[in-house]
C-alpha positions in Angstrom: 48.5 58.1 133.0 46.6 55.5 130.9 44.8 53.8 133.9 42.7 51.7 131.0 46.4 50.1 130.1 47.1 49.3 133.6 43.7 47.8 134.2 44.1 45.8 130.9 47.5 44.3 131.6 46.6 44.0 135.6 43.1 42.1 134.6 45.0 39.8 131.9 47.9 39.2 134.1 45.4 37.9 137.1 43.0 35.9 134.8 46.3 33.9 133.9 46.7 32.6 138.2 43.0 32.0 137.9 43.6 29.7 135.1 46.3 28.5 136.9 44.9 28.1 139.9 46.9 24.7 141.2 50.3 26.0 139.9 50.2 29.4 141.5 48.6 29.2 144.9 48.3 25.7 145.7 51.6 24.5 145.1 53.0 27.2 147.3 50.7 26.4 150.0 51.5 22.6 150.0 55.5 23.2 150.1 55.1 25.6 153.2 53.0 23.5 155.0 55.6 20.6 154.3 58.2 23.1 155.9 55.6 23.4 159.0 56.0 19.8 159.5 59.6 19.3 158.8 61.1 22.1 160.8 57.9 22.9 163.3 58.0 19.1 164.3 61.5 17.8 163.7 63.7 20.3 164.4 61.0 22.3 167.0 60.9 19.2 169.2 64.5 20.2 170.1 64.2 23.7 170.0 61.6 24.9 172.1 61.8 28.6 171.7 63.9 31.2 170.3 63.9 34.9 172.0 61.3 33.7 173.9 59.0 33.0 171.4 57.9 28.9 170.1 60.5 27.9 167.7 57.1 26.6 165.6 55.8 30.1 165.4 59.1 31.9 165.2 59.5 30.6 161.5 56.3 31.5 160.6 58.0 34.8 159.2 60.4 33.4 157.4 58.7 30.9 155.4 56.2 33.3 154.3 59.1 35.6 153.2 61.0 32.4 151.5 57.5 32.2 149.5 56.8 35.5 149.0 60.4 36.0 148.0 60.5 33.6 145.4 56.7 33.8 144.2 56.9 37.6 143.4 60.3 37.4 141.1 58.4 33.9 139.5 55.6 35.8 138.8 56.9 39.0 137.6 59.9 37.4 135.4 57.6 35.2 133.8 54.6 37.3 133.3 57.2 40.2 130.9 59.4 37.2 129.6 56.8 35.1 127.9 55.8 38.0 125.7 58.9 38.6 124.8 59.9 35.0 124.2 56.5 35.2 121.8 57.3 38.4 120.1 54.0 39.6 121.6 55.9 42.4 123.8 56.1 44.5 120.4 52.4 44.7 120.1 52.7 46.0 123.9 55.7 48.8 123.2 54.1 50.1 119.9 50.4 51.0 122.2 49.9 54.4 123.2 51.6 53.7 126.6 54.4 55.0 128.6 56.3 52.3 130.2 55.7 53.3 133.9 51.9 52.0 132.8 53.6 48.5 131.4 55.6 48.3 134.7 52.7 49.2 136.9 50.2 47.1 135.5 52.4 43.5 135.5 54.6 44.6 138.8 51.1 45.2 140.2 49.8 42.0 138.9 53.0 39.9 140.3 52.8 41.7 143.5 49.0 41.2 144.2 49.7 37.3 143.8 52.4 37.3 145.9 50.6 39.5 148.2 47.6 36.8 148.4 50.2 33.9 148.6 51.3 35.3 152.0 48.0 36.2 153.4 46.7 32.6 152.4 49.8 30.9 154.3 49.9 32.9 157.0 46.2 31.7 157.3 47.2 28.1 156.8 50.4 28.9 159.7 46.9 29.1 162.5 46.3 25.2 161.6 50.1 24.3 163.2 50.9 26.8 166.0 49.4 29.6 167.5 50.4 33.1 166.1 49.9 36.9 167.5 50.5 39.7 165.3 52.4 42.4 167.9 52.0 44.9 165.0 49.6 43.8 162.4 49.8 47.2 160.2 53.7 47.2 160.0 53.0 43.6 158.9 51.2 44.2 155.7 53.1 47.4 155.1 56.4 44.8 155.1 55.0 42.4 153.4 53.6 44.8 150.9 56.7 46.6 150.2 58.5 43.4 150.2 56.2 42.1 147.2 56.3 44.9 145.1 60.6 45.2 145.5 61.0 41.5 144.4 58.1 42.0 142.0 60.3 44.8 140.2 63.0 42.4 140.5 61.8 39.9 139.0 60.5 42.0 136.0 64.2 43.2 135.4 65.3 39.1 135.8 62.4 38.9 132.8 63.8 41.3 130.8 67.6 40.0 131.2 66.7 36.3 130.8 67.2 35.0 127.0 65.9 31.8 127.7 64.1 29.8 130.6 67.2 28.5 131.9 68.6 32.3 132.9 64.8 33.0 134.4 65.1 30.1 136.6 69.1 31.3 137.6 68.7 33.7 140.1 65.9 32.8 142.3 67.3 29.1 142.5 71.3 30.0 142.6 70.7 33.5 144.7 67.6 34.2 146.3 66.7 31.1 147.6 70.5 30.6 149.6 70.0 33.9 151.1 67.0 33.4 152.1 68.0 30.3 154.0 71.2 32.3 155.5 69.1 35.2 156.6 67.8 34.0 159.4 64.6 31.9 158.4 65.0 29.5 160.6 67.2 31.0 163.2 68.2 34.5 164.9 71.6 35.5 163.5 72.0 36.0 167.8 72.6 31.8 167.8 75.7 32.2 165.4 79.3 32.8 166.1 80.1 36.6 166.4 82.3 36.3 163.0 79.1 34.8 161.2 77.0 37.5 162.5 78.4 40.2 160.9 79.1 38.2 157.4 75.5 37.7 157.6 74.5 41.2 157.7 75.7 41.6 153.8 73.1 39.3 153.3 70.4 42.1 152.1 67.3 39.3 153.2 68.3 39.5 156.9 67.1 42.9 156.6 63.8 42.1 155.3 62.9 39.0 157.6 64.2 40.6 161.0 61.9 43.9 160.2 58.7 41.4 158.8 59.6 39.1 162.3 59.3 42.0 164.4 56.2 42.9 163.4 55.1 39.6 164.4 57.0 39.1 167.6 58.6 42.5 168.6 61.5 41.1 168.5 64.9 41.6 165.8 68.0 41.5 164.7 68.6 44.8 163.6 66.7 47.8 164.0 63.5 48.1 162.5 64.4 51.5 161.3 67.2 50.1 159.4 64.9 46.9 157.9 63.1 49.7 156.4 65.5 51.5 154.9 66.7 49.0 153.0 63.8 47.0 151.8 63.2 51.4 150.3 66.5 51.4 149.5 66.3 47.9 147.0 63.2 49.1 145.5 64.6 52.7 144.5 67.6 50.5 142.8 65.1 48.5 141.6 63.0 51.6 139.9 66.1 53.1 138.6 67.4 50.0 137.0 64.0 49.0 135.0 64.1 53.0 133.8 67.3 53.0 132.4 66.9 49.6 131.0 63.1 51.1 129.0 65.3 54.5 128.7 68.2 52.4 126.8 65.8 49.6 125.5 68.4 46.8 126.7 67.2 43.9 125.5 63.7 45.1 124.9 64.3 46.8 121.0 66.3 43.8 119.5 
């Protein structure tokens, strides 16, 4: 494996959120804080708790999933897109390097953003209510593996989108509903017993009941089963950017 290529596309890829400083970790920061007050105040002065935990702190999972979410398919789509929308890709495919080091280095880049994005709210979560991590390993190790599915994601949304319009589609038409339906704000427990088991198609339940356990010990489905699936949408994930490099689907044309 070329580890100078991955280093190379990782560094480049991280020098651009530095010069984008505002953009890429501010904003973020700002919109979940505004959520903080919105739904923390608002909504938690008539819900106290939730499962026995503060309704304030109970979302505090969920918005840094909505974020994470939504940051790591941004930043991945966006980092393979714009060279392809450039023509600069081509330079990229005809270097002596395989495309497991292309996908490494800007699926790495896209996730270590992300990755810093949640760690930086979840700091900014301590200034409005008062959080304890029940499993803090199992929380990183969620969030980590969370980052790096929708990071792959998002590189595949990259590669599909022909124009900007297609690589804002998805996260603003798809991800960003589910997100909202999959328990962000609520336990799926507080909704009719019909709704409950339409929501568990919703594939982002999974991933927010497994990340709020880690938090709370407490879920909506079984832990076991939040991991299985976040593995389970990163395999998908894996095979689909492989056969689209093995096929050269819009990549060679």
């Amino acid at each position: 494996m070329n580890f100078q290529a991955i280093k190379a596309i990782y560094t480049y890829e991280m020098m651009r959120t530095f010069r984008t400083l505002l953009q890429s970790v501010v904003s973020p920061v700002i919109s979940t804080s505004l959520y903080f007050v919105v739904f923390g105040a608002a909504i938690g002065s008539r819900i106290q708790e939730v499962d026995g935990v503060n309704y304030g702190s109970f979302i505090v999972p969920g918005l840094i999933m909505l974020t994470v979410l939504t940051q790591s398919i941004s930043n991945a789509s966006f980092a393979i897109y714009f060279p392809k929308f450039i023509g600069t890709i081509y330079e990229l495919f005809s270097a002596p390097i395989s495309f497991l080091e292309i996908v490494v280095g800007y699926v790495g880049a896209a996730a270590t953003k992300s990755f810093i994005i949640g760690l930086i709210i979840l700091a900014t979560a301590h200034l409005f209510v008062s959080i304890e991590i029940a499993h803090p390993w199992w929380m990183l190790g969620f969030l980590f593996l969370t980052c790096i599915s929708f990071s792959l994601f998002g590189f595949i949304i990259g590669i599909w989108a022909e124009n900007f319009e297609q690589l804002q589609l998805v996260p603003l038409l798809i991800i960003t509903p589910l997100v909202f339906l999959g328990g962000s704000f609520y336990s799926i427990s507080m909704l009719p017993p019909v709704w409950q088991k339409v929501t568990l198609f919703n594939p982002v339940v999974y991933l927010i009941s497994g990340f709020r356990w880690s938090f709370f010990d407490i879920s909506d489905v079984g832990v076991g089963l939040s991991l299985a699936m976040v593995m389970l949408f990163l395999t998908i994930c894996l095979g689909i950017i492989w056969l689209i490099f093995k096929t050269g689907y819009r990549i060679k044309s």
